[in-house]
N, C-alpha and C positions, 0 to 999 in steps of 0.2 A: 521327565517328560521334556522335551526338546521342541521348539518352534513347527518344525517339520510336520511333525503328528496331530499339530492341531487345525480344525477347518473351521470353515465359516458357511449352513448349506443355505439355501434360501428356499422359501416357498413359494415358489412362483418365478416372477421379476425381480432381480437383486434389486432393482431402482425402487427409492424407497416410495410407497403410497403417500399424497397429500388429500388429508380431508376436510372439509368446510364444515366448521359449528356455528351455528348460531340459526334464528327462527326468521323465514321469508321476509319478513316487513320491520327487521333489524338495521340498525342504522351502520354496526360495525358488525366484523366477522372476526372468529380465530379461525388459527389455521394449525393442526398437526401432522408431520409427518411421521413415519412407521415404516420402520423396518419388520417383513417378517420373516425370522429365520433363530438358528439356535448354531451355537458353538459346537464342534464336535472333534474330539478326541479318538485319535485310532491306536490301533494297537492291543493285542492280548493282553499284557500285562497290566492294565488300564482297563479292560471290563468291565470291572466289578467296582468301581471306586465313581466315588461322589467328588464331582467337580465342582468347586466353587468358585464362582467368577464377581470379585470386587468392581463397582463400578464409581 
């Protein structure tokens, strides 16, 4: 498998989501953001095979 064949698709906006936790009347907030999207591999030869991605 070679660089070329692999993508990155997105679901939506590549720019990633920022969301607010925490409850109204909180003195502090977190904050996370989120990517949504998944890796993808083209190619025939590459089908049928389980990609595993170390992070």
């Amino acid at each position: 498998m070679t660089e070329d064949l692999i993508e990155y698709h997105w679901l939506g906006d590549p720019a990633p989501r920022v969301f607010q936790l925490g409850l109204p009347n909180s003195l502090t907030y977190q904050y996370v953001a989120v990517k949504f999207g998944a890796v993808v591999v083209k190619g025939a030869n590459y089908a049928h095979y389980q990609v595993l991605v170390d992070r």
